[in-house]
N, C-alpha and C positions, 0 to 999 in steps of 0.2 A: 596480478594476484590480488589475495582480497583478505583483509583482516576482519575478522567477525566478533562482535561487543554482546554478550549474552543482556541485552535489555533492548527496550521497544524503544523506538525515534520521540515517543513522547508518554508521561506516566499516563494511565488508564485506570478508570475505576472497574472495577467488577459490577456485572450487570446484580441488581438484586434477587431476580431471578429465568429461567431459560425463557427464551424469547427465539422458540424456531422460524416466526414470522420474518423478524427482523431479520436474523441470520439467513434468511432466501435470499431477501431483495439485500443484504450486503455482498452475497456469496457474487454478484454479477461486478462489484468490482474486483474481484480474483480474475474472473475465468474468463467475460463479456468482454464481444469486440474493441470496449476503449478500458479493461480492466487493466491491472497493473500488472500483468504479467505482460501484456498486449508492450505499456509503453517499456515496462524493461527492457525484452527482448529486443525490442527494437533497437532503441541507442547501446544494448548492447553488441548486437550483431554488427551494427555501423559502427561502433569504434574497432569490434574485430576487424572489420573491413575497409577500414580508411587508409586509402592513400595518402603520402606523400607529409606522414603526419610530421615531420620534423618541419617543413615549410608553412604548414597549415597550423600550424600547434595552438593555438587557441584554441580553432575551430574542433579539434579535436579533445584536448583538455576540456571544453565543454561539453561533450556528448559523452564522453566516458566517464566522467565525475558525476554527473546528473544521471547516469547508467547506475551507480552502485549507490545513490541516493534511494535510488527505487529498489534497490533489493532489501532496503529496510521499510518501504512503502507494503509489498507486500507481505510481509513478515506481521506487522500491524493490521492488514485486511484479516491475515487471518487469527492475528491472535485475537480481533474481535469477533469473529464468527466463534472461535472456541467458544470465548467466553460467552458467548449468547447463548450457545447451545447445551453450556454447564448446566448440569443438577437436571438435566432432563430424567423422569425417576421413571424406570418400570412400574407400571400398574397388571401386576399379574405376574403368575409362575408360569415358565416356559414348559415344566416339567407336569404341568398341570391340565395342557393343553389349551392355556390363557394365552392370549397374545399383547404381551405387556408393553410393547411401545407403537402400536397401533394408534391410538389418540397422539399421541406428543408432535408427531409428525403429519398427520395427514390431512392436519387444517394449514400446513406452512406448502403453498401452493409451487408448482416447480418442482427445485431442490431438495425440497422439503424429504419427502422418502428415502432418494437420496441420502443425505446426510447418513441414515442408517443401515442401508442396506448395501451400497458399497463404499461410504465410506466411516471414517472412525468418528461421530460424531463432533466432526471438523470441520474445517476449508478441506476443498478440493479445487483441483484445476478444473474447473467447471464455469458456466455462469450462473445465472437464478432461474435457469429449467433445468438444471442439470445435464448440461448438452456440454462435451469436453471445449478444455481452452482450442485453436488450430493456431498450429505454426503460418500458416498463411495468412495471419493476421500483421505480422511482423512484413514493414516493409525498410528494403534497405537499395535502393537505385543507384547509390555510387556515385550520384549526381550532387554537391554538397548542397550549392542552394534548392533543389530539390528534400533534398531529405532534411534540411534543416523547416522546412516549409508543412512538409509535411510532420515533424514535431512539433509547432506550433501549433498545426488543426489537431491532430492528438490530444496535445492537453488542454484544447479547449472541449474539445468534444466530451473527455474526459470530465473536467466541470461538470457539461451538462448533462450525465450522466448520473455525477454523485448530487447534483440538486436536485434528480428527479429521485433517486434513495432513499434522500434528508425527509423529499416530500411522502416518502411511505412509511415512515419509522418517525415515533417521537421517543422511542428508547436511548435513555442517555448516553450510553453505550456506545450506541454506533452514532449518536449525535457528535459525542467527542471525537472520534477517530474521523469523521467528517467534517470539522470544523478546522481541524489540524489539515489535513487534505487538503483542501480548498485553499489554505493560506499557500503552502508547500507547491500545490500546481500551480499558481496565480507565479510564483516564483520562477518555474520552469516556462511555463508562457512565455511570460515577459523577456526571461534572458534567451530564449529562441531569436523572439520578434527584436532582441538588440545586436545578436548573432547575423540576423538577416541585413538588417540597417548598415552594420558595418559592408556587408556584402556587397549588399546593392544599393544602399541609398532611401529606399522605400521606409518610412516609421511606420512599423506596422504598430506597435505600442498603440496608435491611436482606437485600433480596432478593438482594445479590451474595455473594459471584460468583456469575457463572451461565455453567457448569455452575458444580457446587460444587468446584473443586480451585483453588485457592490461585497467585498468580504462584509463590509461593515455591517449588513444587511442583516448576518448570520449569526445569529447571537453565541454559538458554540467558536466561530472564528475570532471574534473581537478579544477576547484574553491572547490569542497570539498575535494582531496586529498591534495590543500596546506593548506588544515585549520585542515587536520590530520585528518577529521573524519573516513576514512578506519583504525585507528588504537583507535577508541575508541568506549567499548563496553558501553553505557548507562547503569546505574542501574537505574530502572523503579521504586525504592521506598524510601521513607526516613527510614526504619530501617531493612529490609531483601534484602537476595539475593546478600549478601558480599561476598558466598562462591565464587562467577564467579571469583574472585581476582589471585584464583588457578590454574584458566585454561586460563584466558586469562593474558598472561605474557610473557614475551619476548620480540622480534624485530618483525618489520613490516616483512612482508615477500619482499618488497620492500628495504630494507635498512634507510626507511628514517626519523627512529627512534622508543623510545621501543611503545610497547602496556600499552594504560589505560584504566582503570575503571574509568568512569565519575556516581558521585552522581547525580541521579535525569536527567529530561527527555531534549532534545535540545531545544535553546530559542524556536526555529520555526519561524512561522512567523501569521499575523492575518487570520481569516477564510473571506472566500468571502463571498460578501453581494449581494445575487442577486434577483430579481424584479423577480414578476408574471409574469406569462401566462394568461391572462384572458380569449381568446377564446379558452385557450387549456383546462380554467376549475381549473388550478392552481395558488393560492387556489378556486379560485370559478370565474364566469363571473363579479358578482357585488361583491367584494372583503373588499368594504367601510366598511360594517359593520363588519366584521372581523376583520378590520386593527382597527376600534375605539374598540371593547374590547379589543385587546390584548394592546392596548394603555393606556386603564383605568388600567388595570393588570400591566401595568407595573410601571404607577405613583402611587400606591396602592405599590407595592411592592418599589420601591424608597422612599417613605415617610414614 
């Protein structure tokens, strides 16, 4: 089961203003072959489907911890698309026979339309054409060194995906949420390729990064390598999933001190609080009566 913390894995500013550009090329790490739903699903489904976990328990303790890591990874992809896509304003009366969100979107190439026309000027399980997430992106063989191997090229391939994002957005925005990323996968890599080692013998550690450019490199990453976070793997529960303690151990692969297991999930930071659409229909055009129940509901549930 899963306990849910209403704040993001790490604080985020709000964009200064809508940026549907960016929000394309971020919407492909939701919904794109190596998106985060891609690596959830996956070590999720392989922790539903692991054998023999009482003898394997590491191995397992580590796929399904770093499973619901990722379900606060995608949480983040999208609450920065939200916020990219905020204050996007009607230019023109519907009633008018204006078409008032025609410009906002039709220079954000892909998703871009998208965004408005089926969805809530949000994330969608989509990627950056607006083509749905597929379930047959998820692979799960049964095979551990297998599927452990195949997490590792995941979340490299993953990297080289959000470098190539980084490189089409300079919006601080989605820089930050990318910077965080980068450290965070670098994390899940690594403890694959020490998952492997144990396995088999092989250091795969020697093959990262992959690509070859350095967090250090990234100027949005560097505030979380001096706060250590590339060397700490979260345990996602207050009484399981201690086994991780076995595989991740050791030194950074950087030298700049050992590996921990942190109890329980990063402070983060608070979620965004963003305002309707009303000519988009979200929540509604006349919105009033909506906002007074859920008002009453909630002085009801405060008293």
């Amino acid at each position: 089961m899963f306990l849910r913390i209403d704040r993001l894995q790490v604080e985020m500013p709000m964009p200064t203003q809508p940026d549907p550009s960016a929000a394309a090329a971020v919407q492909e790490l939701m919904g794109g072959r190596f998106g985060e739903m891609t690596t959830l699903n996956t070590y999720m489904y392989q922790s539903f489907n692991f054998r023999q976990r009482d003898k394997l328990r590491p191995f397992y303790a580590l796929i399904a911890n770093i499973a619901t890591e990722e379900l606060g990874h995608i949480e983040l992809v999208g609450a920065t698309v939200n916020a990219l896509l905020h204050g996007v304003a009607p230019k023109g009366d519907t009633g008018k026979g204006e078409a008032p969100f025609a410009d906002p979107f039709k220079t954000a190439a892909g998703a871009g339309p998208n965004f408005h026309i089926n969805g809530p000027h949000g994330i969608m399980a989509a990627n950056a054409l607006g083509q749905p997430w597929r379930g047959d992106y998820i692979f799960n063989s049964g095979n551990l060194i297998l599927d452990l191997l195949h997490n590792f090229f995941l979340e490299n391939g993953a990297r080289t995906v959000k470098l190539r994002v980084y490189q089409m957005t300079d919006n601080p925005a989605a820089r930050r949420m990318l910077g965080y990323l980068f450290t965070r996968g670098g994390v899940h890599a690594e403890a694959y390729a020490r998952a492997l080692e144990k396995l088999t013998g092989v250091d795969m550690k020697k093959m990262l990064p992959i690509p070859n450019i350095r967090a250090e490199e990234i100027p949005e990453s560097r505030k979380f390598l001096e706060e250590g976070s590339h060397r700490r793997l979260y345990r996602f529960s207050t009484t399981d999933y201690d086994e991780i303690r076995g595989i991740w151990q050791g030194q950074a692969l950087d030298g700049s001190g050992p590996l921990e297991v942190t109890d329980g999930p990063p402070q983060g930071g608070p979620q965004y609080q963003l305002e309707g659409v009303a000519q988009a229909f979200i929540p509604d055009y006349h919105p009033e009566e909506i906002l007074e129940i859920a008002q009453k509901l909630y002085q009801k549930a405060s008293g």
